[in-house]
C-alpha positions in Angstrom: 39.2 -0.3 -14.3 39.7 -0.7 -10.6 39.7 -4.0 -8.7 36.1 -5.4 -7.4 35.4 -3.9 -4.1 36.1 -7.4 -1.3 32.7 -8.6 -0.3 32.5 -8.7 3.0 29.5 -9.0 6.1 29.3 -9.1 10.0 27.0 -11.6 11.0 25.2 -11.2 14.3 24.1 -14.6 15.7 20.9 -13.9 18.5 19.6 -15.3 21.3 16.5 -17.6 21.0 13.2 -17.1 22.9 11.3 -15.0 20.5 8.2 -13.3 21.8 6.3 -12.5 19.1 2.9 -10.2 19.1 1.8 -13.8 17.7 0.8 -15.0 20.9 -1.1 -11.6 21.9 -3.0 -11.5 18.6 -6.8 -11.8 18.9 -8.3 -14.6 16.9 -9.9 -12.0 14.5 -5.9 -10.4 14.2 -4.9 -14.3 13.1 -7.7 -14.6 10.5 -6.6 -11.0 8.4 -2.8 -12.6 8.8 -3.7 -15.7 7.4 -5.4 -14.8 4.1 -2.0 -13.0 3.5 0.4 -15.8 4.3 0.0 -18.1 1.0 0.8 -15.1 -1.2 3.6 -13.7 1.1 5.7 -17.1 1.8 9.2 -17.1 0.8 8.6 -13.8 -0.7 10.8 -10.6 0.3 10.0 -7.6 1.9 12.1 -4.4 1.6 11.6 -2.0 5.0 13.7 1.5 4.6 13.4 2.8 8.0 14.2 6.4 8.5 16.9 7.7 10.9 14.1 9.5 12.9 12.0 5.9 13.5 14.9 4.4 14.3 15.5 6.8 16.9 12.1 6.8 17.8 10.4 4.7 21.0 8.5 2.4 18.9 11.6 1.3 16.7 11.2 -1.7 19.4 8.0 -2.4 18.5 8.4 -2.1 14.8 11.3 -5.1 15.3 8.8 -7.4 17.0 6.5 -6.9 13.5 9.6 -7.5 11.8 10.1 -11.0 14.0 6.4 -11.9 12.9 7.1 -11.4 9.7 10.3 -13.9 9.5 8.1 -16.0 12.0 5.7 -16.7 8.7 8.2 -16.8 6.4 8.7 -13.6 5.0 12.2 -12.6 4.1 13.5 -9.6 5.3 16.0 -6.7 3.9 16.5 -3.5 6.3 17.9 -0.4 5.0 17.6 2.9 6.7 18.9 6.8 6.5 21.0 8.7 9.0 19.1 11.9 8.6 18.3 13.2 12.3 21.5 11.5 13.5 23.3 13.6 11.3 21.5 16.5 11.9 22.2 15.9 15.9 25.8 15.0 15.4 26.4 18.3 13.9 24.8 20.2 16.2 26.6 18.7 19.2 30.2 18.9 17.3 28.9 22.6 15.8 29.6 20.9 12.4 27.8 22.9 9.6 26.2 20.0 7.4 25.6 20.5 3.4 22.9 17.5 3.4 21.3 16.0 5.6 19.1 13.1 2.4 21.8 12.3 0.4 20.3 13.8 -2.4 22.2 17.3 -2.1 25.5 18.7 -2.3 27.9 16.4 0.8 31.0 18.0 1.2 34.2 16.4 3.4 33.1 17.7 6.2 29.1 16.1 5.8 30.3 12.7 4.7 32.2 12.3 7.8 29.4 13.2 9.9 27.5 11.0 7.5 30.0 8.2 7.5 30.1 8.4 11.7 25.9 8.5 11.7 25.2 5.7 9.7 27.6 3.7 10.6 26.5 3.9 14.3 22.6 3.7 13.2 23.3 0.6 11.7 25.3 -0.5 14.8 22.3 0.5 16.7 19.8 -1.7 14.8 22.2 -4.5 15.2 22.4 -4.3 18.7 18.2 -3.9 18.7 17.2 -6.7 16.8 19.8 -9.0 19.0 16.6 -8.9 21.5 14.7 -11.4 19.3 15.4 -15.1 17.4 16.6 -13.5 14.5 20.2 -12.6 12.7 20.5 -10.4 11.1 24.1 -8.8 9.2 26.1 -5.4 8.2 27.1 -5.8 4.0 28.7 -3.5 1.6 26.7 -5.3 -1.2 26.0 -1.8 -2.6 28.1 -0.2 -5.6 27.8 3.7 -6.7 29.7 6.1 -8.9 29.5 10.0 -7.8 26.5 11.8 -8.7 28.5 14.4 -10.0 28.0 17.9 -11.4 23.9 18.8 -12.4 23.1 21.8 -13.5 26.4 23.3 -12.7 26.6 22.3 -9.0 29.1 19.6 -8.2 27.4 17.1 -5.9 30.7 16.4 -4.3 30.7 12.8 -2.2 26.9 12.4 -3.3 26.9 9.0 -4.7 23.8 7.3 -6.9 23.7 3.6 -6.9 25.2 1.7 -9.9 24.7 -2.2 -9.1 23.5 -3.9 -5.6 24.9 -7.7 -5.6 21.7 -9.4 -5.7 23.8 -12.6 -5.5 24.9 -11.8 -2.3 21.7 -10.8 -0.4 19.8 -13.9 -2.0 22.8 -15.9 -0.4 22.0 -13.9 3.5 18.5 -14.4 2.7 18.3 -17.9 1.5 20.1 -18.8 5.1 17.7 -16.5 7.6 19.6 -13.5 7.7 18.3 -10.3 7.6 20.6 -7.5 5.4 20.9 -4.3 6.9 21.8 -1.7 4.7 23.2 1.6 5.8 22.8 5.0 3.1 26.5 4.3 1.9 28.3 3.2 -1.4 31.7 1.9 -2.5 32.5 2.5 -6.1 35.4 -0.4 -5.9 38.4 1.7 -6.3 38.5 2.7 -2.7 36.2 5.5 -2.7 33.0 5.9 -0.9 29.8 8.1 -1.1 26.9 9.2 0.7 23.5 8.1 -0.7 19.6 8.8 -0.6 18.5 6.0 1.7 15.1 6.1 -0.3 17.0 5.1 -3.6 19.1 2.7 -1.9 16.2 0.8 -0.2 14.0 1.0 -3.9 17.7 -0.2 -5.9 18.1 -3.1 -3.4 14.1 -4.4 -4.1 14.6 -4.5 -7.6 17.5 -6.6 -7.2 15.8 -8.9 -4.9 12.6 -8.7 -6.8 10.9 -7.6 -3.7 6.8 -7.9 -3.8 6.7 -5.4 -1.3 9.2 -1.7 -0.6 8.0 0.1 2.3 8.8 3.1 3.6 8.5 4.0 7.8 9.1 7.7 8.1 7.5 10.2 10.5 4.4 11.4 8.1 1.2 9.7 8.1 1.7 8.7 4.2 2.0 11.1 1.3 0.0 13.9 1.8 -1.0 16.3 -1.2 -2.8 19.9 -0.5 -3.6 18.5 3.0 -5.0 15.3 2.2 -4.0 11.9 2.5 -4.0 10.0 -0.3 -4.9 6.4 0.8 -4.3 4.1 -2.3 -2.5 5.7 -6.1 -1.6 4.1 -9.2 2.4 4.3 -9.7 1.2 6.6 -13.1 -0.8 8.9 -11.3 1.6 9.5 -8.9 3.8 10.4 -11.3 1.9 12.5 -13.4 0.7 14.5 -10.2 4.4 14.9 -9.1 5.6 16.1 -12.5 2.7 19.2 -11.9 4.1 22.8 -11.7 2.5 22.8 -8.1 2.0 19.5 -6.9 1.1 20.0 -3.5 3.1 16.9 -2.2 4.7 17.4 1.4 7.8 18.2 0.8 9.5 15.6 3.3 7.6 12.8 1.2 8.6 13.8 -2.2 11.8 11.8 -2.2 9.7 9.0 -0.8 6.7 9.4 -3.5 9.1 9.4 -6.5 11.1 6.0 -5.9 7.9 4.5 -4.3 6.2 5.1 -8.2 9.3 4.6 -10.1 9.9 0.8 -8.0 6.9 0.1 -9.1 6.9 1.3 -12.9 10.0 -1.0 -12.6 8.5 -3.9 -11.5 7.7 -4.1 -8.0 4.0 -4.7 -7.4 3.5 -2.3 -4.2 5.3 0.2 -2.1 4.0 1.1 1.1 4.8 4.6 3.1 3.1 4.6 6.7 4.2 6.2 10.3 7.0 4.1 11.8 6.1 6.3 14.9 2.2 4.0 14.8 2.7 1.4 17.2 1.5 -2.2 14.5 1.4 0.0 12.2 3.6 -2.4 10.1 1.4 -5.5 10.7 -2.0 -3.5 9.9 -0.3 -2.3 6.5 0.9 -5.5 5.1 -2.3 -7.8 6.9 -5.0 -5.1 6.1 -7.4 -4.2 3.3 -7.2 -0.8 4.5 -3.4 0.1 5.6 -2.5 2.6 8.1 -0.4 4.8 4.9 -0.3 5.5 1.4 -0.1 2.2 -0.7 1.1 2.5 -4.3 0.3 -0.4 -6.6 1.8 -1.1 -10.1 -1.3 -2.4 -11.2 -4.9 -2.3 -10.9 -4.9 -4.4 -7.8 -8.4 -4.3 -7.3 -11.4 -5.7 -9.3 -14.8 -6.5 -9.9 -15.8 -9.8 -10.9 -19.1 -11.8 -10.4 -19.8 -13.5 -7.6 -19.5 -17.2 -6.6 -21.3 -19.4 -4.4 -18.8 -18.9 -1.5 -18.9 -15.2 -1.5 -22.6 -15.5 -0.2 -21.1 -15.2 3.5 -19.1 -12.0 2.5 -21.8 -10.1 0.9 -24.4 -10.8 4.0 -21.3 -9.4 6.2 -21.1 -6.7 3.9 -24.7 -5.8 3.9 -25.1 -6.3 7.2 -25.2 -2.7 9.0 -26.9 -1.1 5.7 -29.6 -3.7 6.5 -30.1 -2.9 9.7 -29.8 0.9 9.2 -32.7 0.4 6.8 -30.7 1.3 4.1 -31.0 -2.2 2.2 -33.7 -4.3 2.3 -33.0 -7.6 4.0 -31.6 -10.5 1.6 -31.5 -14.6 3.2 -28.7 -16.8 2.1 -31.2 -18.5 -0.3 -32.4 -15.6 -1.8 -28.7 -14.4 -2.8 -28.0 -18.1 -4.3 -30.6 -18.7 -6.3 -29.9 -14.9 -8.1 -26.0 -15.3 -7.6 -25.8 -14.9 -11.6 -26.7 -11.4 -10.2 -24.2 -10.3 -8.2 -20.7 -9.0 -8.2 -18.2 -8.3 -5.7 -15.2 -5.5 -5.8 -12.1 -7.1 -4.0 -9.0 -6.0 -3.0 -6.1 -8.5 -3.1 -8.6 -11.4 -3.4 -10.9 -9.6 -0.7 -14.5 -8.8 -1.0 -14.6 -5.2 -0.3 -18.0 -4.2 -1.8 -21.0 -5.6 -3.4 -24.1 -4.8 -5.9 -26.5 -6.7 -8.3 -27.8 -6.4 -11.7 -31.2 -7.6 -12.6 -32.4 -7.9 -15.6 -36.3 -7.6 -16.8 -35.9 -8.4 -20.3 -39.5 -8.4 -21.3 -39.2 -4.7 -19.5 -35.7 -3.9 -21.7 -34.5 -2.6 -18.2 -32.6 -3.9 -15.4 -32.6 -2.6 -11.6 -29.1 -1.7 -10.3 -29.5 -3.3 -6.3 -28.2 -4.6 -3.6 -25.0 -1.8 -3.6 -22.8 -1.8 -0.4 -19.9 -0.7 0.3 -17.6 -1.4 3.4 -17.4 1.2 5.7 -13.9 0.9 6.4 -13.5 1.6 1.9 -15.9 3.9 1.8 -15.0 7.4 0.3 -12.8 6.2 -1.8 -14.7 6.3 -5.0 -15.8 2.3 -4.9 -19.4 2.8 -5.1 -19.3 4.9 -8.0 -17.0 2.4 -10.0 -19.5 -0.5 -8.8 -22.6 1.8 -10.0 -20.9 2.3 -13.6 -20.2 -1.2 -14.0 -23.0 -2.2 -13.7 -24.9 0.4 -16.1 -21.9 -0.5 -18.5 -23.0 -4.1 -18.1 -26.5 -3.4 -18.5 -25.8 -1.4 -21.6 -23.8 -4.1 -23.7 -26.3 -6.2 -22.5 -29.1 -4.1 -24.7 -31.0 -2.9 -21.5 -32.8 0.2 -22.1 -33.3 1.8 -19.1 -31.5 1.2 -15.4 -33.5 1.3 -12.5 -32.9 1.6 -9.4 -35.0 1.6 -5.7 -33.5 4.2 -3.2 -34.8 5.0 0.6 -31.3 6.7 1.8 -29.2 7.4 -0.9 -31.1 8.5 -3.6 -28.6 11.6 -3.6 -25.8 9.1 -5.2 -28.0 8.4 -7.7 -28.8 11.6 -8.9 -25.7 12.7 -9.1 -25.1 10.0 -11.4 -28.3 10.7 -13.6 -30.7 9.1 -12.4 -34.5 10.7 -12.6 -37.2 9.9 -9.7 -40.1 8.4 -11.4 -43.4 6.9 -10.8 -44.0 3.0 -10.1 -45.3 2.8 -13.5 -41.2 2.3 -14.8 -41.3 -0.9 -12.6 -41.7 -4.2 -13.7 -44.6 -5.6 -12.7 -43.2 -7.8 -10.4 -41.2 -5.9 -9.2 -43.5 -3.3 -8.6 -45.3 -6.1 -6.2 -42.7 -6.3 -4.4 -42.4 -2.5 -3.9 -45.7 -2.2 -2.9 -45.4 -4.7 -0.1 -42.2 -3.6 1.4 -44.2 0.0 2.4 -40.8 1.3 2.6 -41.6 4.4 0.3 -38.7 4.4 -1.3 -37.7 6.5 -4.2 -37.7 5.3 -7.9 -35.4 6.4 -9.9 -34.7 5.6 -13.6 -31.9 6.2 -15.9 -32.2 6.3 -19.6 -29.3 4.2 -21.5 -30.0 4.3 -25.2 -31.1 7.5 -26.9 -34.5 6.9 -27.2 -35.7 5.6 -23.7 -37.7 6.9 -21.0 
């Protein structure tokens, strides 16, 4: 066995005087930040930044998000690619290049270009970050053993990582430093290898037992058959990737495969958004809705019933439906004294949607109410997992028939299977009620047992 590659870092010490976006922030901005902060203290944050951001005008800007996050606590690991840099470095030295990921073939002539690119992006980055209170350091804390020969091709100086000292980036990180990890490896017998920054930035947060990996590349997320996807569950990534024709972008695919297999291997969300969106950082990690494509290790969202201090949040909620005259107006005091009613749909501890169930059990039915949806979620299949909730709710409670009082969106409903009907399927209070409002709304029903009408 060779000897233990010598551990060894460059530690740049920087100027005080940060100017963080803090201080630009409108209060609103500081409210979203603050919900996050409690979960997000002391906890790490992996950022893979590709060659093209780093190259790109708002790299500057994406470094001031990068001070707010240490600002609050957060602890930082970099790691980028070399990509574009390599691609311009052999253009200007008329250098053919084999790879230009680190997931192909890199012959001699590659890894030096490769070797010369990375070495000055991370120089680069370095001498960037130097503009704000932070430090931040260089380390060859990554270990790799050649990729070697698949399917009869011999990968040549492709490396794939084999260990990341975790002891040593806890130690940078533990005293304020930020890593920054270029796409190389040392295999600790003096040999060195180009690698996929994508794997290298998912290897290092499963050392560090990140809680978030994100990727800034040039896309707007991962896009399949034209489409954005907005928020996927690490399995159904992978599932849709292992199709024949997946319909992925291909300059994402590297991306979408780590991002699902960090977080089948324990990392609770990976992130991939436009470096090139100017806070785009910030509004992904401080946002309900993201600027990307978030993908979550587990069902990070829920419905659960309502408490006493969600009454604010579902007013807020309802708000604009109200006074579209899609939902009839509710008061504080109506909400509380029916709060055994409600449930709210959150995402990371925040209300997001809202319905109610009431139940008529003299009637054997219940009226499915109340169902909003914020309009910044909407279109993302909320309302229908609220509207089956609540008719699986109302069914293992031995309701008969769901009802349910639409003036705009009876259309949801009927897609569903729901049935207009006459007032006579309402309870008689309710019925009342319906009468009074002179809204002449539609009535719809849906039968839950075999025999109702």
């Amino acid at each position: 066995m060779g000897l233990e590659t010598p551990r060894f870092l460059i530690v740049v010490s920087l100027r005080p005087g940060l100017n963080t976006r803090l201080e630009n922030m409108k209060p609103t901005d500081l409210r979203g930040i603050l919900r996050y902060i409690p979960q997000f203290r002391r906890k790490t944050f992996v950022i893979s930044v590709d060659g093209s951001i780093v190259a790109d005008e708002n790299f500057a800007n994406i470094l001031l998000d990068v001070a707010v996050l240490r600002s609050l606590n957060i602890q930082i690991v970099l790691a980028h690619g070399a990509a574009a840099q390599i691609a311009d470095l052999a253009a200007r030295l008329a250098v053919a290049a084999s790879d230009l990921d680190g997931s192909g073939v890199t012959d001699d002539a590659t890894f030096d270009l490769s070797l010369t690119a990375a070495n000055r992006v991370t120089h680069e980055i370095l001498e960037k970050i130097s503009a704000h209170d932070l430090r931040a350091a260089w380390c060859n804390c990554v270990t790799a053993h050649p990729l070697g020969i698949i399917g009869g091709v011999n990968h040549q100086r492709t490396g794939k990582v084999e260990r990341v000292d975790a002891d040593m980036l806890a130690k940078l990180l533990n005293d304020g430093i930020v890593p920054v990890i270029p796409p190389l490896g040392f295999d600790g017998e003096g040999a060195s290898f180009r690698l996929n920054s994508d794997a290298v930035a998912r290897a290092v947060a499963e050392a560090v037992n990140a809680v978030k990996l994100i990727y800034l590349t040039s896309a707007d997320g991962l896009v399949r058959k034209g489409d954005l996807i907005r928020q996927i569950q690490c399995g159904e990534l992978e599932t849709a990737l292992n199709e024949k024709d997946h319909g992925f972008d291909p300059a994402t695919v590297s991306k979408a495969k780590h991002a699902a297999l960090a977080c089948r291997n324990g990392i609770p969300r990976a992130h991939v958004i436009n470096g090139g969106v100017n806070e785009g950082l910030l509004a992904e990690v401080f946002s309900n809705e993201g600027v990307g494509t978030l993908v979550f290790a587990n069902e990070y969202r829920a419905i659960r019933p309502a408490r006493k201090k969600d009454i604010r949040h579902i007013l807020n909620l309802t708000k604009s439906a109200v006074a579209n005259a899609e939902l009839v107006k509710r008061t504080r005091s109506q909400i509380e004294a029916e709060l055994n009613d409600y449930f709210i749909y959150e995402i990371d501890a925040n209300p997001v949607a809202c319905v109610a169930l009431h139940l008529h059990p003299e009637q054997e039915c219940a009226e499915l109410a109340f169902l909003c949806v914020n309009p910044s979620h909407e279109n993302q299949g909320i309302g229908s997992k609220m509207a089956k909730f609540v008719e699986d709710t109302a069914r293992e409670r031995g309701v008969r028939r769901l009802i349910s009082v639409s003036a705009q969106t009876f259309n949801f409903f009927a897609k569903r299977g729901f049935n207009e009907a006459s007032t006579d399927v309402l309870p008689p209070d309710r019925r009342k009620a319906y009468e009074r409002s002179g809204r002449n709304s539609k009535i719809l029903v849906k039968p839950l047992q075999p025999d109702a009408r």
